[in-house]
C-alpha positions as MATLAB code, in Angstrom:
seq = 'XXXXXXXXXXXXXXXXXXXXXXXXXXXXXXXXXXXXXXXXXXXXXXXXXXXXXXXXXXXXXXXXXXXXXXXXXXXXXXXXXXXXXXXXXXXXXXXXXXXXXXXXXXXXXXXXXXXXXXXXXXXXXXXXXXXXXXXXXXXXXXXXXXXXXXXXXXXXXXXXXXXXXXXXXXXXXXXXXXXXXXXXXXXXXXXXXXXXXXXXXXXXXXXXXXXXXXXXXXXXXXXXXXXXXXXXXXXXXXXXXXXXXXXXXXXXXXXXXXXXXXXXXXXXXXXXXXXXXXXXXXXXXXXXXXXXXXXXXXXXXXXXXXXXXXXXXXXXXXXXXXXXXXXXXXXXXXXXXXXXXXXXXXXXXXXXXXXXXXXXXXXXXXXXXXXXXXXXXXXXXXXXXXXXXXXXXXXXXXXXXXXXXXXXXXXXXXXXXXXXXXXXXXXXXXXXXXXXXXXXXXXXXXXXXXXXXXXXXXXXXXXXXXXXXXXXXXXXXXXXXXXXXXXXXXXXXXXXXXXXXXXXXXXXXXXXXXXXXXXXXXXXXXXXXXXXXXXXXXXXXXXXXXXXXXXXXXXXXXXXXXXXXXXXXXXXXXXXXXXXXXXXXXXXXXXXXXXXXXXXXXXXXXXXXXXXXXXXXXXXXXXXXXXXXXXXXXXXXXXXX';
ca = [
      59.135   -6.369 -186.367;
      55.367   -6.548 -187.521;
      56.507   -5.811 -191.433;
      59.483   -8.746 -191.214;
      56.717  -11.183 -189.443;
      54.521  -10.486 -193.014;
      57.603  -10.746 -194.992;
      58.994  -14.182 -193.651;
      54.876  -15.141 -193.511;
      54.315  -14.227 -197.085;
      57.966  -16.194 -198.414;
      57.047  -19.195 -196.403;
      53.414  -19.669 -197.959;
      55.061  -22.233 -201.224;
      57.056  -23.753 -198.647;
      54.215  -24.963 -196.359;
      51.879  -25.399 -198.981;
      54.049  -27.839 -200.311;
      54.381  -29.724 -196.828;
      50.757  -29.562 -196.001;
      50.058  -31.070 -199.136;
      53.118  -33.618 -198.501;
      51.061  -34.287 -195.144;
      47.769  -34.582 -197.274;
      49.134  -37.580 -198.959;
      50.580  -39.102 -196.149;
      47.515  -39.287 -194.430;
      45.093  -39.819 -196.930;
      44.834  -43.410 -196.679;
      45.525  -43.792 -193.077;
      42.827  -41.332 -191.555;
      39.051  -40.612 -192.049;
      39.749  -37.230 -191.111;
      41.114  -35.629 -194.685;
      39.786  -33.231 -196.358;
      39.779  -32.379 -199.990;
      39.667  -28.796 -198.606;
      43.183  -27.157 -197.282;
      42.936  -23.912 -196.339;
      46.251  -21.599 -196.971;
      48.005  -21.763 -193.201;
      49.472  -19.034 -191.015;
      53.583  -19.899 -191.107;
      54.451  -19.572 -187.214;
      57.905  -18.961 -186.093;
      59.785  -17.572 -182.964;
      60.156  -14.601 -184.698;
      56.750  -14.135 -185.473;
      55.002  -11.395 -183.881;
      53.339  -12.223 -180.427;
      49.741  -10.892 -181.829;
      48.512  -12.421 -184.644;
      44.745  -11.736 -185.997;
      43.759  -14.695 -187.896;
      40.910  -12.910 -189.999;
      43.640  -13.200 -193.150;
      43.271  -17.009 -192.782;
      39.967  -17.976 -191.193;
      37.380  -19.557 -194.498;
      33.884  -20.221 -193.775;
      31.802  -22.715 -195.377;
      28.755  -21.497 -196.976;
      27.276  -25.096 -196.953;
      23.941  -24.737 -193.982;
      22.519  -27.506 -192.001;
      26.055  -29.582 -191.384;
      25.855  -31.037 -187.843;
      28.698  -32.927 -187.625;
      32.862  -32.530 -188.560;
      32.294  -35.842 -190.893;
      29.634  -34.276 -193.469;
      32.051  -30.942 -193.442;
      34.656  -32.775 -194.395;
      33.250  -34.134 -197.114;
      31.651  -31.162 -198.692;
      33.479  -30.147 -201.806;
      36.475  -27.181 -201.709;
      34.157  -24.236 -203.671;
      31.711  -24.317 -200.268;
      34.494  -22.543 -198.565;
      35.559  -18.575 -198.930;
      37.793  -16.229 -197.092;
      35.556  -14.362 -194.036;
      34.438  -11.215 -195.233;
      35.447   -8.786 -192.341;
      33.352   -6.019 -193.825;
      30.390   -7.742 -194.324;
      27.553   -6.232 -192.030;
      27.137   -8.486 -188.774;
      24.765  -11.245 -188.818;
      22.145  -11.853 -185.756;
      21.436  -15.355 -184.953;
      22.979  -18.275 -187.296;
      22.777  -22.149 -186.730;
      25.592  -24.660 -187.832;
      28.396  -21.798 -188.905;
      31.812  -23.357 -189.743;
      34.814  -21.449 -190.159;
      38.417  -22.995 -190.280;
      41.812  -21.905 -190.311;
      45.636  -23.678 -190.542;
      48.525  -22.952 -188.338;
      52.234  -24.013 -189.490;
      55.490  -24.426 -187.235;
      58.330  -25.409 -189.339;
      61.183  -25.110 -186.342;
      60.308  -24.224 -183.496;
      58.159  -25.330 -179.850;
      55.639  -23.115 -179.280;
      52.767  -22.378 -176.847;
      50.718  -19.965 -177.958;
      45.847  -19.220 -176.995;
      43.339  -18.901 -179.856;
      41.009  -16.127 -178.372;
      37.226  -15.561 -179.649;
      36.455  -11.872 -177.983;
      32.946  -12.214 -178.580;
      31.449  -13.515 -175.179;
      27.976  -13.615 -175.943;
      28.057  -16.373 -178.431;
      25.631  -19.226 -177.389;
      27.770  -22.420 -178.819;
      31.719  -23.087 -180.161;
      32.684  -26.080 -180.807;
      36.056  -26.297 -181.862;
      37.556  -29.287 -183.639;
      41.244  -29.520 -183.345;
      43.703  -31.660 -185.729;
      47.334  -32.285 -186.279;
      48.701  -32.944 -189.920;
      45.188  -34.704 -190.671;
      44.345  -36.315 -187.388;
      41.715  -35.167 -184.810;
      43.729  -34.880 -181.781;
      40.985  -32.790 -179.264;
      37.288  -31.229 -178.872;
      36.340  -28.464 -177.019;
      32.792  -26.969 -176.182;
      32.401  -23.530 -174.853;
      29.540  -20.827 -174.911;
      27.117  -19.195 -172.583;
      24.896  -21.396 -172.779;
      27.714  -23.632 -171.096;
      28.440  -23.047 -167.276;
      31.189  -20.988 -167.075;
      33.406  -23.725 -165.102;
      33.821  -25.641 -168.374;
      35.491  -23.543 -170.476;
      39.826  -24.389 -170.909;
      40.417  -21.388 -169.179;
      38.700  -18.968 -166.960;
      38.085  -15.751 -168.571;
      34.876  -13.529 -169.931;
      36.178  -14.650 -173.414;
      36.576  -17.890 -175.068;
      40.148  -19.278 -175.025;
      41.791  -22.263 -176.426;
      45.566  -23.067 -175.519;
      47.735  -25.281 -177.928;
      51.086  -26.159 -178.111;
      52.744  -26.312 -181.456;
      55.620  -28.759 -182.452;
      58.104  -28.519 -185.196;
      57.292  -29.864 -188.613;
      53.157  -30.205 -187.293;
      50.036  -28.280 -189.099;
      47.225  -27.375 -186.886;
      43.917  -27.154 -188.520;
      40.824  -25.656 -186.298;
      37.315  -26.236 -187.197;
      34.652  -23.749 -185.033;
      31.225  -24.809 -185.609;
      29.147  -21.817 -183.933;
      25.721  -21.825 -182.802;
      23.910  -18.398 -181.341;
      21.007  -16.435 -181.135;
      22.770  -13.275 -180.721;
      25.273  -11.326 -183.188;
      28.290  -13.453 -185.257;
      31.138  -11.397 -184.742;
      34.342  -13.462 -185.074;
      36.993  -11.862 -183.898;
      40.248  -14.398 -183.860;
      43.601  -13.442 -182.333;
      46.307  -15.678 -181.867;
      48.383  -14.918 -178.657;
      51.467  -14.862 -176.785;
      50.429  -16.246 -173.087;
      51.989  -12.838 -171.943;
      50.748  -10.430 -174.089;
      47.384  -11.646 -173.586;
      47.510  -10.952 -169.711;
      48.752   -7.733 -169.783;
      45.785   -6.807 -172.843;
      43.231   -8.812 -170.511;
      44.919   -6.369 -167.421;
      44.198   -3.402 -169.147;
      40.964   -4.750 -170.900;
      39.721   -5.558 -167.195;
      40.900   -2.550 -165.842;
      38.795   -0.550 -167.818;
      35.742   -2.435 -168.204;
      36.453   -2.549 -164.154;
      36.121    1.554 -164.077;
      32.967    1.731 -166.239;
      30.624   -0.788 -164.383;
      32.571    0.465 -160.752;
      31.397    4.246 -161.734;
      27.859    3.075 -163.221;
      27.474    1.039 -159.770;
      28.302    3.914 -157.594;
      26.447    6.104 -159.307;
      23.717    3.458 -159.179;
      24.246    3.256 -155.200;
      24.841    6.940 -154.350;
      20.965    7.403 -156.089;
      19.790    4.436 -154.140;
      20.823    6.026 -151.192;
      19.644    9.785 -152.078;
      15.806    7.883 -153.060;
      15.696    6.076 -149.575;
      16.662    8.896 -147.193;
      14.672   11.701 -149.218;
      12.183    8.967 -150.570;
      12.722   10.477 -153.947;
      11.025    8.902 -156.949;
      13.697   10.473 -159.372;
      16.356    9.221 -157.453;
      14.703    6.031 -157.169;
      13.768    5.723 -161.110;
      17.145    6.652 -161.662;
      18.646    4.237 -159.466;
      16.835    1.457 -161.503;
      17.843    2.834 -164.694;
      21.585    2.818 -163.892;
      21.024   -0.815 -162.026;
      19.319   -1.996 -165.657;
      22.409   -0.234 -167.615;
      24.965   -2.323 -165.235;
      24.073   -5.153 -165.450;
      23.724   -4.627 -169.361;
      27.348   -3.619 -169.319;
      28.520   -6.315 -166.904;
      27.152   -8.740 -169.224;
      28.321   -7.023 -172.661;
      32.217   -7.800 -171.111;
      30.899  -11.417 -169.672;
      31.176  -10.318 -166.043;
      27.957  -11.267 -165.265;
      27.931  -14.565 -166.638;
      31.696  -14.557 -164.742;
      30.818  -13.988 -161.641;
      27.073  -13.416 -160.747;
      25.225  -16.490 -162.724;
      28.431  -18.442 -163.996;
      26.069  -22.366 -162.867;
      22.365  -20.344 -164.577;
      23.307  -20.206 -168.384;
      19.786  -20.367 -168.809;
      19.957  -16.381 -167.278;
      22.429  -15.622 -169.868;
      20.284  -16.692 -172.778;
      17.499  -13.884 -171.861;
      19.119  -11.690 -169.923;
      19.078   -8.863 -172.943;
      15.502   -9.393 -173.140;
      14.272   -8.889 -169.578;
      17.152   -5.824 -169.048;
      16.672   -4.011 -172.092;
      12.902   -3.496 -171.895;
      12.886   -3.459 -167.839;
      16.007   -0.035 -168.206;
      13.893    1.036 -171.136;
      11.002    1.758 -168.830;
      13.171    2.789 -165.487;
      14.583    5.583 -168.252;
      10.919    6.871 -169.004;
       9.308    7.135 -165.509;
      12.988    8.823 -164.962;
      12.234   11.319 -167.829;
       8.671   12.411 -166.669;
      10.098   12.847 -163.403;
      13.665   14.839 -163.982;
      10.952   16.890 -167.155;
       8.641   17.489 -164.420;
       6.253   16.437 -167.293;
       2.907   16.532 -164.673;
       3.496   20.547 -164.452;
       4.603   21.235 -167.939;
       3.313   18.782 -170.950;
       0.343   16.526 -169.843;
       0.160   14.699 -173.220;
       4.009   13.849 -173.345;
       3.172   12.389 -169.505;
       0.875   10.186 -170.695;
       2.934    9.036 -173.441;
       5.865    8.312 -171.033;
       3.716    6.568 -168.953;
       1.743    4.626 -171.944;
       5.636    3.678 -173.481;
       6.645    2.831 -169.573;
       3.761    0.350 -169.342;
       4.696   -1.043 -172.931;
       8.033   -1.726 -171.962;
       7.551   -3.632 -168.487;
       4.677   -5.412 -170.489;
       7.850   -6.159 -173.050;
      10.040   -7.629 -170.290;
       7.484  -10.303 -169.199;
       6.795  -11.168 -173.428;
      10.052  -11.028 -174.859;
      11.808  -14.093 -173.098;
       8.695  -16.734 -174.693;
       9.103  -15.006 -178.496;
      12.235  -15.830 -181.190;
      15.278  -14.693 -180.381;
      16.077  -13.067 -183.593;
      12.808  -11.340 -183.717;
      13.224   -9.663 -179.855;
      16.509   -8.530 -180.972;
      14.894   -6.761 -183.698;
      12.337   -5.389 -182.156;
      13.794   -4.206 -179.130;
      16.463   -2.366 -181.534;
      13.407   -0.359 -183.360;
      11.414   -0.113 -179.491;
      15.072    1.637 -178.694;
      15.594    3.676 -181.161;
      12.111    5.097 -181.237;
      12.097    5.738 -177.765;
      15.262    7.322 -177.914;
      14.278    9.608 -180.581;
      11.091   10.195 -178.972;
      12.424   11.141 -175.353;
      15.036   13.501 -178.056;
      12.281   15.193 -178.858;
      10.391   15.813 -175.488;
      13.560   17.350 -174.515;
      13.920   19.484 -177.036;
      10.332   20.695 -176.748;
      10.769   21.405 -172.947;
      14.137   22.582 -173.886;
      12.857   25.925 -176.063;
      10.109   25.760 -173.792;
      12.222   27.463 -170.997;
      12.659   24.279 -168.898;
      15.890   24.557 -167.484;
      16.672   20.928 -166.962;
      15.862   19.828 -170.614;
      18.906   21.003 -172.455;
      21.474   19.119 -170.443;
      19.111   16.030 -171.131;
      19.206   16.144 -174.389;
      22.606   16.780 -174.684;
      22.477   13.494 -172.643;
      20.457   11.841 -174.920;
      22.359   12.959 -178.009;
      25.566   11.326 -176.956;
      24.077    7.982 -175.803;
      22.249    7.892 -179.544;
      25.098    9.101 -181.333;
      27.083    6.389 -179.452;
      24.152    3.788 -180.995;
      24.412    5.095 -184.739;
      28.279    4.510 -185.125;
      27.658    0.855 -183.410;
      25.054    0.351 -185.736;
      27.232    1.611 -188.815;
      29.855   -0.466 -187.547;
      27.345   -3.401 -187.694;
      26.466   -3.169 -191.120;
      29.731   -2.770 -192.252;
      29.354    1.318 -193.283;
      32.407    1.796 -191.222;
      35.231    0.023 -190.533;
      37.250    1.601 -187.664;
      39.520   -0.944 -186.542;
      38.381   -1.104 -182.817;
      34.985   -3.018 -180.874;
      31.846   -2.169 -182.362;
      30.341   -2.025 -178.480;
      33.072    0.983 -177.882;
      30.852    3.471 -179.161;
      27.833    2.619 -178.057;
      29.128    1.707 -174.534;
      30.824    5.327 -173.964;
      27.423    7.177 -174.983;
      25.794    4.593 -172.348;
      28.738    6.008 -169.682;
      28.322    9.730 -171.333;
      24.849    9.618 -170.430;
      24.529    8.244 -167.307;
      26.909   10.580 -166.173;
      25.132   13.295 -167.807;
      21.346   12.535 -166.000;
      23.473   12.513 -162.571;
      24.576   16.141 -163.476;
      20.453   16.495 -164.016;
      19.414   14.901 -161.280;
      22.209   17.170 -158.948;
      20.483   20.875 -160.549;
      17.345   19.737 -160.125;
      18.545   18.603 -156.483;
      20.108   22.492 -156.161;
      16.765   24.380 -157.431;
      14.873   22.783 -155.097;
      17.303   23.557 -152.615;
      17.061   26.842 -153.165;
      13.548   27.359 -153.447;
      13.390   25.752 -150.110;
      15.639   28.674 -148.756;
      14.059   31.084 -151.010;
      10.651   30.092 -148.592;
      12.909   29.943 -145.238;
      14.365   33.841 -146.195;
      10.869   34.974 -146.885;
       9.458   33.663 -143.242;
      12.660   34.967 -141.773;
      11.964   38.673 -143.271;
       8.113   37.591 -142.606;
       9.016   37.520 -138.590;
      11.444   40.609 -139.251;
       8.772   43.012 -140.698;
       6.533   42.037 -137.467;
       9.077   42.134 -134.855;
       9.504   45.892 -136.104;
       5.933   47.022 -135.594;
       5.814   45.650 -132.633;
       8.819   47.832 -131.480;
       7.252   50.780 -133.724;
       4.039   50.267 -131.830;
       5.895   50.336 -128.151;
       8.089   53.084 -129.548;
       4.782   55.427 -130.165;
       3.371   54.083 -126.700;
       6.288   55.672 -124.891;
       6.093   58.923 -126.715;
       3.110   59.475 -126.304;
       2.254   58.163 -122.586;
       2.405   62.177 -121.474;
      -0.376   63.097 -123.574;
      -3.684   62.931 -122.109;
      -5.286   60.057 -120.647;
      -8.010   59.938 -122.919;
      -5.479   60.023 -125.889;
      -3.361   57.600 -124.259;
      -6.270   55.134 -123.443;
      -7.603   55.573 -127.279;
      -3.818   55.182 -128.820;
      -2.944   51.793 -125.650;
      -6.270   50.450 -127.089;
      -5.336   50.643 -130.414;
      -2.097   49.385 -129.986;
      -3.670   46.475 -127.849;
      -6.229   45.786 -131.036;
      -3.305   45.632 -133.088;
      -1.118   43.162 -130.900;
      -3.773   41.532 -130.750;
      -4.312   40.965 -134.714;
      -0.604   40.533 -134.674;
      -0.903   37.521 -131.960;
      -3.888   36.217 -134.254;
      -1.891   36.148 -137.485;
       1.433   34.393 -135.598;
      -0.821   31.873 -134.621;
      -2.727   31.378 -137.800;
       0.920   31.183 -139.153;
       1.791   28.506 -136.344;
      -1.169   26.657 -136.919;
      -0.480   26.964 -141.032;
       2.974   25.639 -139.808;
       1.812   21.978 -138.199;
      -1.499   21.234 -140.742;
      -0.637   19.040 -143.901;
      -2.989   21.300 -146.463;
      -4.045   18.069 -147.775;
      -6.137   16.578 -144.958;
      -5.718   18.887 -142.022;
      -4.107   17.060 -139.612;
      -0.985   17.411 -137.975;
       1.857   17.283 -140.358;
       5.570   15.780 -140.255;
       6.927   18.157 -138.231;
       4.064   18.122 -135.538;
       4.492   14.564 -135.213;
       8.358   14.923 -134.627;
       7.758   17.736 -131.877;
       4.808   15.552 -130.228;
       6.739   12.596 -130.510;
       9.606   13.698 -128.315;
       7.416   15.872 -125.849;
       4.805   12.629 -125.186;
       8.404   10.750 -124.933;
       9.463   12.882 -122.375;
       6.236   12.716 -120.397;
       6.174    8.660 -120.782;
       9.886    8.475 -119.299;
       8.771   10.885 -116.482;
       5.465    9.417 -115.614;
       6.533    5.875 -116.546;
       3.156    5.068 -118.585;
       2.872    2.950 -121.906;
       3.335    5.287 -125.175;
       1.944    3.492 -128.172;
       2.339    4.545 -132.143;
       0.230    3.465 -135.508;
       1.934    3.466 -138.575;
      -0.886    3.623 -140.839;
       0.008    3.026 -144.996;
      -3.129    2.721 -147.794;
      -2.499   -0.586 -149.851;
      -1.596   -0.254 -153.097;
      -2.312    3.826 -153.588;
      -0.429    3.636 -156.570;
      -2.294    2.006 -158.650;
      -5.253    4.322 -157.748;
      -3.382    7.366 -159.035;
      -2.370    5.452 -161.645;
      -5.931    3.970 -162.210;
      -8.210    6.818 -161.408;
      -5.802   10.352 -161.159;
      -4.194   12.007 -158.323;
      -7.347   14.053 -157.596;
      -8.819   10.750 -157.035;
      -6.147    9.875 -154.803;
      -5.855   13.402 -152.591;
      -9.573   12.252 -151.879;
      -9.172    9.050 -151.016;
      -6.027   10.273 -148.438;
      -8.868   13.229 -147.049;
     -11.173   10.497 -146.383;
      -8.803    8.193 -144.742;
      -7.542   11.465 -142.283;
     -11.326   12.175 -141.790;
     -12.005    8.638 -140.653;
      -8.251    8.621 -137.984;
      -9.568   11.783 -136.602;
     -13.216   10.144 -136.051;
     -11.413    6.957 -134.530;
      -9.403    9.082 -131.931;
     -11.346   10.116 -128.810;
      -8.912   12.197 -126.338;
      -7.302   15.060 -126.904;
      -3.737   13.976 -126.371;
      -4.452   11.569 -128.959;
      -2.430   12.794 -132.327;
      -2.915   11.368 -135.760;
      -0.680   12.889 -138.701;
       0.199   12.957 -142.721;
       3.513   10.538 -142.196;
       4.035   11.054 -145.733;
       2.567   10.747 -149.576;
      -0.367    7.980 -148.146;
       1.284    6.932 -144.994;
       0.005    8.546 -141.610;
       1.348    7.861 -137.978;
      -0.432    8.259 -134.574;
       0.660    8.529 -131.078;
      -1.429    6.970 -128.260;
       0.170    9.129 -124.738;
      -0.791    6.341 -121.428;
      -1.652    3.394 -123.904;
      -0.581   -0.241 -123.614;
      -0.246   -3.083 -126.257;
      -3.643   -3.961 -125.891;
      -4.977   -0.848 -126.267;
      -3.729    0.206 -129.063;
      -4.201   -3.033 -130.921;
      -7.824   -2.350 -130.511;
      -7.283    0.914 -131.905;
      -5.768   -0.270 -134.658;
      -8.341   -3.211 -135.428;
     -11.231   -0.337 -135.399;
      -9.559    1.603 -137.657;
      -8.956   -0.851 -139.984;
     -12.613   -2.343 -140.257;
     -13.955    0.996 -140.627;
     -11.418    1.938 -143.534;
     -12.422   -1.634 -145.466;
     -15.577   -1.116 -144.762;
     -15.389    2.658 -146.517;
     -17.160    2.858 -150.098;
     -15.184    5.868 -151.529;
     -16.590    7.585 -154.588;
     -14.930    9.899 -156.469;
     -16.140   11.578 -159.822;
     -18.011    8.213 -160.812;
     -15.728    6.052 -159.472;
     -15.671    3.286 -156.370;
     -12.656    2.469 -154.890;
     -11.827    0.119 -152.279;
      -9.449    0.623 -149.677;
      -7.303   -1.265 -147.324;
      -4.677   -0.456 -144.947;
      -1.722   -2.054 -143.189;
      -0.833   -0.606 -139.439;
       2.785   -1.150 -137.721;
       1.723   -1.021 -133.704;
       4.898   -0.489 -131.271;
       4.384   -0.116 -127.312;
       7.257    0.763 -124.809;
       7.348    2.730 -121.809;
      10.005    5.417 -123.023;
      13.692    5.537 -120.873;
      15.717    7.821 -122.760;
      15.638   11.041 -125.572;
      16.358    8.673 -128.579;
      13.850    5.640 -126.950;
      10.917    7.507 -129.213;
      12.900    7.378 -132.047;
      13.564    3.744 -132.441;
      10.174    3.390 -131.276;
       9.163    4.726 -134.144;
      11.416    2.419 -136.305;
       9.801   -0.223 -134.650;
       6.456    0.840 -135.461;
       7.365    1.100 -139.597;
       9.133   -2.453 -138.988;
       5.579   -3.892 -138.330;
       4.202   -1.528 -141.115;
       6.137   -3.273 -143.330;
       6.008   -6.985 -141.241;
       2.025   -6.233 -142.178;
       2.796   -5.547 -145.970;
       4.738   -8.649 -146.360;
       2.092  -10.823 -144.913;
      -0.632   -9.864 -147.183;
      -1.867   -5.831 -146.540;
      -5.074   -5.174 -145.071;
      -3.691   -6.363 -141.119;
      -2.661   -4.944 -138.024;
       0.798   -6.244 -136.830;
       2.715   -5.759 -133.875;
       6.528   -5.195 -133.100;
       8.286   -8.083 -131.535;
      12.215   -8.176 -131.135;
      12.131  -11.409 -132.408;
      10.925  -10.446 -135.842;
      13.269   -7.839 -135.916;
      15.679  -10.141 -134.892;
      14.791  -12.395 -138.077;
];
């Protein structure tokens, strides 16, 4: 059907080149619209086929600087030329005109113009009927998206065609981003089942990029993994890049903001650019193996947030360019890292690479495609778009090894204790087993053998409790640790619901630790968490009084037979005396806040300490929002806001 369209197309061209010039002269006089230039039309018949890519007819004019349809129309014929489709893309262009004919000798038909190129800033498009400007249209995404004709990611323009009428379309384009020009004329029905299947798929990529982006969300916030969490915002940044590649974004999330559309590249490349690194030094484990390609990865993460704030106030053009040579040499430079760690022995490195390879091989056949090397017939985003999905699937499959090593390390430890308890519980049989052979020798020999055996029971009881005591000190700052807390917690409960007395808990967090790590090391920072424990232990007088490593810098205390007021007050004097701590490290003064969450209940059931405890981190984070450095207490109507 597609070879007899051509055929009747290519034996109607004298035919309608005689009528359009027939419809030249008839108008000449009568309209200010005529143009000396008359592009060759596309004949369009029932029988044509229901697909139609208008490349073959579409001319530009290589005139610049022509605002308005009156001064194109006036510029002579040799300004225009058939659209070079494998000329290399162009990024950014001002005042572009291209213009194409469309010829129905017999027949009423309805057919859309589509543009699949939804990132273009500005189209105007000029339409005419033998001669005589008959509509104007104004699209782009720098547009709300309720104006366009018709509601879809890409620009469409419906017309109806008459018998005997020429249609000629004038597009004068405006955009920062890349001129691609991809024209199709449509069937209405064809179009939405391609748009179907178009959606469908571009539906599966950004619905497997968000889940993927959720499941690691949720991993980071109940382990309170940095990888996870790094990786989260790396797949969020990648997204929302791909949402607004297909103009889903734009669609639905900002469809009244243009003004988001316009630097949305800007902010989301530079912003995923440094998500990726911090991801990379943590799935490398980069702080145990390569200190130098750390600090790079840390030095590139800082350029590229400092990118994302920069980019939106420089040219467009120019932050297209050089966020394509800040890619690529990022790219190639993580490539490289991995490759090193890789026939280093690190046994996460190949699979990221091979991760890496595929997203970058996706990027070199887009950018070939770009400047016209290759010519494949399909999207130039195709390639570049399934090494993005190759990728992110591939740094899951990361993230889930590194997930099972330390998973089995931790068992690894849990079978050694186990044996640990094994090898004692047998010499302590052993040692009754020789006790009750022996208890008919004599009595001095049995005294000198049940003293012995008492000496070692005795070193035995000393080393079990050494090891129980090993088991509930964080080796950081010798307090209690997690799991001391979580026992005292529900024993003090217990006693609170029994005794019915106040049971009061600090949740205790250092303001902004990061940036001391990042600032002054982590040595700096595992002294500035002893002194904090130091000064908790120094505030708490009684010896039911329990103050513990929480986590990383956060710390939590339980207060047994305290009220509200009470343990406000404990709270306030720990507070002062941490900002009023001058902390000195290898040179180096650093001044220290905190923010404490205070909670108070009298306890009535087993899970009671529990959400006392979320109550407590509620008003941890209550005193974060309202400025660090203050002591807050739960209410239930805060939680309720």
């Amino acid at each position: 059907m597609k070879n007899n369209a051509t055929y009747r197309l290519s034996c109607g061209y004298l035919y309608h080149v005689s009528v359009i010039i027939g419809l030249c002269l008839l108008f000449i006089g009568q309209h200010s619209w005529a143009s000396t230039f008359s592009p060759m039309p596309l004949r369009l018949t029932s029988d044509s086929i229901t697909k139609i890519e208008l490349q073959e007819w579409v001319y530009a004019n290589q005139s610049n600087d022509i605002g308005t349809l009156t001064q194109l129309l006036q510029q002579p014929e040799n300004t225009w030329g058939k659209v070079n489709t494998t000329q290399p893309y162009r990024i950014g262009i001002k005042n572009y005109w291209v213009s194409f004919s469309i010829f129905t000798p017999n027949d009423n038909l309805s057919r859309i113009i589509a543009l699949d190129n939804p990132l273009l800033d500005s189209v105007k498009i000029y339409h005419l009927i033998n001669g005589r400007l008959i509509g104007t249209e104004v699209m782009g995404d720098s547009l709300p998206f309720k104006q366009r004709p018709l509601q879809s990611n890409i620009f469409l323009y419906p017309v109806n065609f008459e018998p005997g009428d020429t249609h000629t379309f004038y597009f004068k384009i405006d955009t920062k981003g890349s001129v691609s020009l991809p024209l199709v004329l449509w069937s209405s029905n064809d179009l939405t089942q391609l748009t179907e299947t178009k959606n469908l798929f571009n539906g599966m990529q950004i619905g497997l990029l968000l889940a993927i982006c959720l499941f690691s969300l949720f991993i980071a916030l109940a382990s309170g993994s940095f990888s996870y969490s790094y990786y989260c915002g790396y797949v969020l940044g990648l997204t929302l890049l791909t949402a607004t590649i297909y103009g889903v974004s734009f669609r639905y999330l900002w469809p009244q903001w243009p003004i988001i559309q316009q630097y949305i590249f800007l902010i989301l490349i530079p912003l995923t650019l440094a998500f990726s690194l911090l991801f990379t030094e943590k799935v490398l484990q980069l702080k145990y193996h390569n200190l130098k390609m750390l600090r790079i990865c840390r030095v590139m993460a800082g350029l590229c947030f400092g990118l994302t704030i920069i980019m939106p106030f420089i040219n467009y053009s120019t932050a297209l360019y050089t966020l394509v040579f800040v890619v690529l040499t990022i790219s190639i430079i993580l490539i490289a890292f991995s490759l090193i760690q890789a026939f280093g022995g690190q046994r996460n490195a190949p699979l990221y690479a091979i991760g890496r390879f595929g997203f970058m091989l996706g990027c070199i056949v887009t950018g070939l495609i770009y400047i016209g090397i290759i010519s494949p017939g399909f999207s130039p985003l195709i390639p570049v778009m399934i090494g993005l999905t190759f990728e992110v699937i591939t740094m899951a499959a990361v993230l889930a090894l590194r997930y099972n090593d330390e998973r089995k390390a931790k068992l690894k430890i849990q079978q050694q204790a186990l044996e640990q308890a094994q090898r004692l519980r047998e010499t302590r049989e052993e040692a009754l087993r020789s006790e009750a052979e022996n208890s008919e020798k004599l009595e001095t020999m049995v005294q000198e053998r049940t003293l012995e055996l008492e000496v070692t029971l005795r070193e035995l009881n000393d080393v079990n409790q050494q090891l129980t005591e090993q088991n509930t000190i964080d080796s950081l700052t010798g307090v209690k640790n997690r799991s001391a807390f979580d026992r005292r917690l529900i024993a003090e409960g217990r006693i609170s619901r029994r005794q019915q007395t106040p049971m009061s808990l600090l949740m205790i967090d250092i303001d902004k630790f990061k940036s001391i790590n990042d600032q002054f090391g982590h040595l700096s920072g595992d002294y500035t968490i002893q002194t904090i424990a130091n000064t908790l232990s120094e505030y708490l007088k009684r010896p039911t009084d329990l103050v513990s490593r929480f986590g990383g810098e956060e710390f939590a205390i339980i207060l047994p037979c305290t009220d509200k007021d009470g343990a406000l007050l404990v709270a306030e004097q720990i507070r002062q005396a941490i900002s009023e701590l001058n902390i000195v490290h290898n040179g180096h003064s650093m001044p220290i806040t905190i923010s404490i969450g205070v909670s108070t209940a009298i306890i009535d059931s087993d899970e009671h300490p529990i959400l006392l405890l979320e109550q407590a981190d509620k008003s941890l984070y209550q005193a974060k929002r309202s400025g660090r450095n203050k002591v807050c207490y739960y209410q239930l109507e805060t939680d309720q806001t």
